[in-house]
TIVO-2410 file (N, C-alpha, C; in nm, 3 decimals):
# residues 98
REC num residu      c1      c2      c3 atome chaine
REC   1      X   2.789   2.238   2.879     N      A
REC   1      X   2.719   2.134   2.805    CA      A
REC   1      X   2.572   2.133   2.844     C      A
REC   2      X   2.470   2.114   2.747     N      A
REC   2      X   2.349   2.142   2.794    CA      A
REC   2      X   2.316   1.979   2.815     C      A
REC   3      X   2.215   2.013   2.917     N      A
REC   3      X   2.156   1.923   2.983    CA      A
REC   3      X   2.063   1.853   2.874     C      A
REC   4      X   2.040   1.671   2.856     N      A
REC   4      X   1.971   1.629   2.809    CA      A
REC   4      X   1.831   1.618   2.758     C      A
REC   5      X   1.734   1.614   2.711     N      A
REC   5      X   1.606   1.654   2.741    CA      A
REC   5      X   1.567   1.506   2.817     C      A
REC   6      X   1.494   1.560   2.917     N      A
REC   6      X   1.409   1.425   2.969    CA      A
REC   6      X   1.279   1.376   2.927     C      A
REC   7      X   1.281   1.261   2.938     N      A
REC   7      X   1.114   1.225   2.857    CA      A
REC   7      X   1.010   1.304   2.942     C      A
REC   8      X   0.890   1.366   2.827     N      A
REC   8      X   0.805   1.405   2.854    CA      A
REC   8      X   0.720   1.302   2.885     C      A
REC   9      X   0.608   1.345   3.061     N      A
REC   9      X   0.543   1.292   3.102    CA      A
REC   9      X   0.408   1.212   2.983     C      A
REC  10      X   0.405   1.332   2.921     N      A
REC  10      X   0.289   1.262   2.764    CA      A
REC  10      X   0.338   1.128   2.709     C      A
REC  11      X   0.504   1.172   2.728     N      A
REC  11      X   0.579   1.017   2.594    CA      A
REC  11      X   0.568   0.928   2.721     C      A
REC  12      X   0.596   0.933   2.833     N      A
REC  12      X   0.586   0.802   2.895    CA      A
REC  12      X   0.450   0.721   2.940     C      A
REC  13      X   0.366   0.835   2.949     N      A
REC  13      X   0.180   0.760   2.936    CA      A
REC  13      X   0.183   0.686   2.820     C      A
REC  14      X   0.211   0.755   2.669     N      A
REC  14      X   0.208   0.716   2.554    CA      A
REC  14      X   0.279   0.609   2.539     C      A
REC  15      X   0.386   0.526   2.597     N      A
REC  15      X   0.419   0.399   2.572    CA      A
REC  15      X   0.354   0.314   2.641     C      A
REC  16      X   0.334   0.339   2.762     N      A
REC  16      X   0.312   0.268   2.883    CA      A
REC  16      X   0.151   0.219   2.815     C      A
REC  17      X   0.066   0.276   2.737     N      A
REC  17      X  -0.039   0.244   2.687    CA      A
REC  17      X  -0.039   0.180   2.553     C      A
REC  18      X   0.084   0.177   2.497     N      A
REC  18      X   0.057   0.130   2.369    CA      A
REC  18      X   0.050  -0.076   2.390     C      A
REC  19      X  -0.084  -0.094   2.347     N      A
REC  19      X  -0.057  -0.229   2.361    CA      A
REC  19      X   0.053  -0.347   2.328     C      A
REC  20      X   0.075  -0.413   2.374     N      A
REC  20      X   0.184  -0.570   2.346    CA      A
REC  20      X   0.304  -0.480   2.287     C      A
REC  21      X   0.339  -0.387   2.343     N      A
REC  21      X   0.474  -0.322   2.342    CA      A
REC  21      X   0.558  -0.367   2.451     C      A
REC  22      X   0.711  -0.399   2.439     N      A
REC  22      X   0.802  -0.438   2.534    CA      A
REC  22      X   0.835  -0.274   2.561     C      A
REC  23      X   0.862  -0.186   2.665     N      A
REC  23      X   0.914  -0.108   2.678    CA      A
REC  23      X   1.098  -0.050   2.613     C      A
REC  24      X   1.014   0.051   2.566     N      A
REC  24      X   1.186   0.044   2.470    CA      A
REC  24      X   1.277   0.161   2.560     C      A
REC  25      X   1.320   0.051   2.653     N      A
REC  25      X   1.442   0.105   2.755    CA      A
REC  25      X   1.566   0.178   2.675     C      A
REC  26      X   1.611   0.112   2.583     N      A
REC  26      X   1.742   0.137   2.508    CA      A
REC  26      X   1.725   0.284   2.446     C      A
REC  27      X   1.608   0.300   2.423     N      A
REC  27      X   1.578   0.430   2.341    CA      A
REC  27      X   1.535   0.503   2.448     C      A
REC  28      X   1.420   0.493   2.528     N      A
REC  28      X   1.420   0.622   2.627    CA      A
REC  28      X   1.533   0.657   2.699     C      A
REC  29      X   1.667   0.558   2.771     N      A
REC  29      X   1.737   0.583   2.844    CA      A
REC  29      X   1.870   0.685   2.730     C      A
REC  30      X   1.845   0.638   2.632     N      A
REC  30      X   1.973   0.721   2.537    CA      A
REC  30      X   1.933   0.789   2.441     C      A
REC  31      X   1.785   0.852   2.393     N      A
REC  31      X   1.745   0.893   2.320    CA      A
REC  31      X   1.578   0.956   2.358     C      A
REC  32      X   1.561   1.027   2.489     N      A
REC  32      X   1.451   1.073   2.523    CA      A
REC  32      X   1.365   1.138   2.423     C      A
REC  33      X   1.471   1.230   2.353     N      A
REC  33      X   1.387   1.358   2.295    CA      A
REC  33      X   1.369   1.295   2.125     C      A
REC  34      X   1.358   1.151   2.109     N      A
REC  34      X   1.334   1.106   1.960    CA      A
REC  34      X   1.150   1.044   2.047     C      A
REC  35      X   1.179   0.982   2.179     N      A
REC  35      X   1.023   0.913   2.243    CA      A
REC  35      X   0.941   1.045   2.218     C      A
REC  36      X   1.000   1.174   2.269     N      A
REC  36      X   0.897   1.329   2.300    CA      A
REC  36      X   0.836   1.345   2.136     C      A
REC  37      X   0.954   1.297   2.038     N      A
REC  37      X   0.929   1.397   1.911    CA      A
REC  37      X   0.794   1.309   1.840     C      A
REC  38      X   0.804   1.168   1.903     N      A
REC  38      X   0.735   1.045   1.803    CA      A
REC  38      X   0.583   1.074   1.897     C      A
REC  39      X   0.564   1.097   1.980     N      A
REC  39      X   0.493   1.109   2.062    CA      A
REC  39      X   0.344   1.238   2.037     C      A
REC  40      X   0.438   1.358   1.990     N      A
REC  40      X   0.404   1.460   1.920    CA      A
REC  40      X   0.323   1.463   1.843     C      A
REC  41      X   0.408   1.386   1.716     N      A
REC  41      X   0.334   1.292   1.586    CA      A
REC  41      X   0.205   1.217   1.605     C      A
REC  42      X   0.227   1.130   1.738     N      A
REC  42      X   0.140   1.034   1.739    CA      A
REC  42      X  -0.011   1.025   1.663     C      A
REC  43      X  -0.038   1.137   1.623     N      A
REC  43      X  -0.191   1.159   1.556    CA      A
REC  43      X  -0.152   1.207   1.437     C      A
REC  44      X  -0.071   1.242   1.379     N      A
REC  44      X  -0.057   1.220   1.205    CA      A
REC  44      X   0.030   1.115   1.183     C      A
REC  45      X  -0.019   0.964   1.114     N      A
REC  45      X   0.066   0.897   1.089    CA      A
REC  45      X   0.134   0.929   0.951     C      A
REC  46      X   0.128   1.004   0.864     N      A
REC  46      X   0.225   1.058   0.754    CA      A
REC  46      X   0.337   1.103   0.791     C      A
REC  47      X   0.302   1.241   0.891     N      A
REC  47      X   0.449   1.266   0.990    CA      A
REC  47      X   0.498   1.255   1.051     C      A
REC  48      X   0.488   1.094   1.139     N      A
REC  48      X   0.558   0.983   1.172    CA      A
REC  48      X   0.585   0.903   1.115     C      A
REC  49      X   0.536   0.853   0.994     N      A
REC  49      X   0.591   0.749   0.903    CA      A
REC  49      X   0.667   0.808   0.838     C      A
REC  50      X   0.726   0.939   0.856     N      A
REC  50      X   0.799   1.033   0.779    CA      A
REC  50      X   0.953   1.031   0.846     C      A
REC  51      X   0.910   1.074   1.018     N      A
REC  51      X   1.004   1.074   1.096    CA      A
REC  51      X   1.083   0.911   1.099     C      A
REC  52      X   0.990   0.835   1.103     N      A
REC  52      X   1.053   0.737   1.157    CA      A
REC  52      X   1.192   0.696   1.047     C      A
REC  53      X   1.093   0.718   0.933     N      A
REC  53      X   1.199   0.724   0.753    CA      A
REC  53      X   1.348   0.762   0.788     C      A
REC  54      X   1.321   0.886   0.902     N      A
REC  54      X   1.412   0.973   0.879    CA      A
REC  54      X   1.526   0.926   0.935     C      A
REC  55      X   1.498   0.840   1.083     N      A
REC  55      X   1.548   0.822   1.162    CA      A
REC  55      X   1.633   0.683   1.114     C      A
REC  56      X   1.571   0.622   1.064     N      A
REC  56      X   1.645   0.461   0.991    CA      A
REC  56      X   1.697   0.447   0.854     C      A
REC  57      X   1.674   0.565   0.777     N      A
REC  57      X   1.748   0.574   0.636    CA      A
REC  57      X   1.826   0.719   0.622     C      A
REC  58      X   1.954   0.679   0.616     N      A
REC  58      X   2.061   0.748   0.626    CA      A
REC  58      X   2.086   0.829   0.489     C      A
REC  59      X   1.976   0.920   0.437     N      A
REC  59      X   1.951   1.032   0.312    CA      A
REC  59      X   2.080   1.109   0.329     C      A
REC  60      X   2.159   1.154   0.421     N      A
REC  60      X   2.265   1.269   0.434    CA      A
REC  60      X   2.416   1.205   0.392     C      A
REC  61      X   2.405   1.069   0.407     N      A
REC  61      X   2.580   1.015   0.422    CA      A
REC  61      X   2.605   1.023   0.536     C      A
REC  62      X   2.716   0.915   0.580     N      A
REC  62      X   2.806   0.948   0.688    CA      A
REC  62      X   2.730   0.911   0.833     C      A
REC  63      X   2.629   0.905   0.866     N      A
REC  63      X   2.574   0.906   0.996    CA      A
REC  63      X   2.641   0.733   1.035     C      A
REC  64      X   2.632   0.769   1.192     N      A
REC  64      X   2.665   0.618   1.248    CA      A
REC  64      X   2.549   0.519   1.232     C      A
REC  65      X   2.422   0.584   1.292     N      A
REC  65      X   2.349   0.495   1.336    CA      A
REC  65      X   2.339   0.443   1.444     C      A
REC  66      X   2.206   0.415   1.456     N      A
REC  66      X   2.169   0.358   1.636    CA      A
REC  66      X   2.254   0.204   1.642     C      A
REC  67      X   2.248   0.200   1.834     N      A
REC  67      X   2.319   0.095   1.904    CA      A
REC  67      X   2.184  -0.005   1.833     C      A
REC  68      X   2.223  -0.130   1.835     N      A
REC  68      X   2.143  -0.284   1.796    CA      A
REC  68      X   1.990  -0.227   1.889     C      A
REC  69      X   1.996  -0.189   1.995     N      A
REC  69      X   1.849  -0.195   2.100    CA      A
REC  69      X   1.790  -0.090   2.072     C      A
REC  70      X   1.819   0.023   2.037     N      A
REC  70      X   1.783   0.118   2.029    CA      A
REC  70      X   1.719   0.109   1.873     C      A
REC  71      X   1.797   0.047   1.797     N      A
REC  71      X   1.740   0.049   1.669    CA      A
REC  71      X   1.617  -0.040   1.651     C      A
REC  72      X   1.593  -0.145   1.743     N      A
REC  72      X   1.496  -0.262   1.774    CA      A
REC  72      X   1.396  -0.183   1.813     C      A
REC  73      X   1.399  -0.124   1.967     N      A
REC  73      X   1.337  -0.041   2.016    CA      A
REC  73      X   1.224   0.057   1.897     C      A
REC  74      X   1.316   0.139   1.784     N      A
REC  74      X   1.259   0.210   1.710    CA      A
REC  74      X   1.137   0.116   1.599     C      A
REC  75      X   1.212   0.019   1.561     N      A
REC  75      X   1.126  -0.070   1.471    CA      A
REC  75      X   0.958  -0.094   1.573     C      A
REC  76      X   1.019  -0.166   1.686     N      A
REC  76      X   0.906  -0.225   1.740    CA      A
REC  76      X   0.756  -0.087   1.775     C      A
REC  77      X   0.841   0.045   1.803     N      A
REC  77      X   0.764   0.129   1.780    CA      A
REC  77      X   0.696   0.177   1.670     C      A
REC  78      X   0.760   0.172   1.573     N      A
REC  78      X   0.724   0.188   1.456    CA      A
REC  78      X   0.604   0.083   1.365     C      A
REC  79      X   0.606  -0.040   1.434     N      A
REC  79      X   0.512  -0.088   1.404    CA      A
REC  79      X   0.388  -0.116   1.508     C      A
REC  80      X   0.391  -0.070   1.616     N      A
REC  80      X   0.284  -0.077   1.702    CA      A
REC  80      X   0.227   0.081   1.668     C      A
REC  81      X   0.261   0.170   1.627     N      A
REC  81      X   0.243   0.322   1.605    CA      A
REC  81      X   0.156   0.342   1.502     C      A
REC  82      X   0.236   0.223   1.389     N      A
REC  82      X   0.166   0.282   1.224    CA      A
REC  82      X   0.129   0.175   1.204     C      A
REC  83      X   0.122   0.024   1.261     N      A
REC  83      X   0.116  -0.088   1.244    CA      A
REC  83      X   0.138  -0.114   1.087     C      A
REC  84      X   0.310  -0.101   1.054     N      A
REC  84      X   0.371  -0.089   0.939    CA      A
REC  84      X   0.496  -0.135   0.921     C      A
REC  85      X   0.593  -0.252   0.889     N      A
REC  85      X   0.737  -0.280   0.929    CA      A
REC  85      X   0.810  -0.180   0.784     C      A
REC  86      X   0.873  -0.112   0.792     N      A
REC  86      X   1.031  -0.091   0.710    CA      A
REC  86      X   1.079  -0.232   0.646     C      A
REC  87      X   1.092  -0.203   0.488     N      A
REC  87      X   1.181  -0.304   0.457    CA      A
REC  87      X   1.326  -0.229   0.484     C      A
REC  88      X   1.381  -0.318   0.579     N      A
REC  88      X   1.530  -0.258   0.606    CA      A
REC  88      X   1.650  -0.345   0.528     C      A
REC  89      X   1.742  -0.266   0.463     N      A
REC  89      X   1.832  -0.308   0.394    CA      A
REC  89      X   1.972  -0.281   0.423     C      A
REC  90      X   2.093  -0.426   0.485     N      A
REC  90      X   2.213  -0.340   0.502    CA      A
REC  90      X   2.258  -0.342   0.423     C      A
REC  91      X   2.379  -0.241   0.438     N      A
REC  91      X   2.483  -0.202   0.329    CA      A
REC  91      X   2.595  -0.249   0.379     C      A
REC  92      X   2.671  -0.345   0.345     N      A
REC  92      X   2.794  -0.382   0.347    CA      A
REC  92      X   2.900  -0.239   0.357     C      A
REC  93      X   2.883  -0.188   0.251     N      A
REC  93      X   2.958  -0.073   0.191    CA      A
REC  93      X   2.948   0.008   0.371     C      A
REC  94      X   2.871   0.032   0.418     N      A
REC  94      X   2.833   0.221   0.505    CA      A
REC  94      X   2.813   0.100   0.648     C      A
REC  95      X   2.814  -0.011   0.631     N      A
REC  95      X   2.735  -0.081   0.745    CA      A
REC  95      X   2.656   0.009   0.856     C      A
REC  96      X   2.560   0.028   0.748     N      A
REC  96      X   2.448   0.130   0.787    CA      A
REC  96      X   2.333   0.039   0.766     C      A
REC  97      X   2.235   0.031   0.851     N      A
REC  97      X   2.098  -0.051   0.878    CA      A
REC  97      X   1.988   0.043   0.846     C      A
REC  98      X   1.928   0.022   0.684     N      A
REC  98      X   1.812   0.134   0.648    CA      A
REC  98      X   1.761   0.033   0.548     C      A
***
């Protein structure tokens, strides 16, 4: 089984600086390599407002979807990043959060 990726030293400067951000524990501790990928982005906001799309609207079918914190976590990044909220819509049907 391969080993997890660990957060890159860049993604953890990069939060630790983003202003009136709560640290999004839920997501670095269970989802390092989504902090590395957003992090990447950080200077084109098209292909982070792209990623983030990607990550909260379920285009394929079938996906679970993030735990409640982790999905918080992503929002609150998402608007300190692009300073932009998602209209998010559930689905009864998929109880999928997009």
């Amino acid at each position: 089984m391969d080993e997890p990726t660990p957060l890159s030293a860049a993604a953890e400067q990069h939060l630790l600086a983003l202003p009136g951000l709560k640290y999004p524990q839920a997501l670095v501790r269970q989802f390092p390599r989504i902090v590395n990928r957003l992090t990447e982005l950080k200077d084109d906001p098209d292909a982070l407002r792209h990623y983030f799309d990607e990550l909260t609207h379920d285009a394929r079918g079938g996906r679970r979807g993030f735990p409640f914190e982790v999905l918080m976590d992503l929002l609150a990044l998402r608007e300190r990043m692009l300073g932009d909220e998602p209209g998010l819509e559930v689905s009864d049907d998929t109880k999928w959060v997009s």
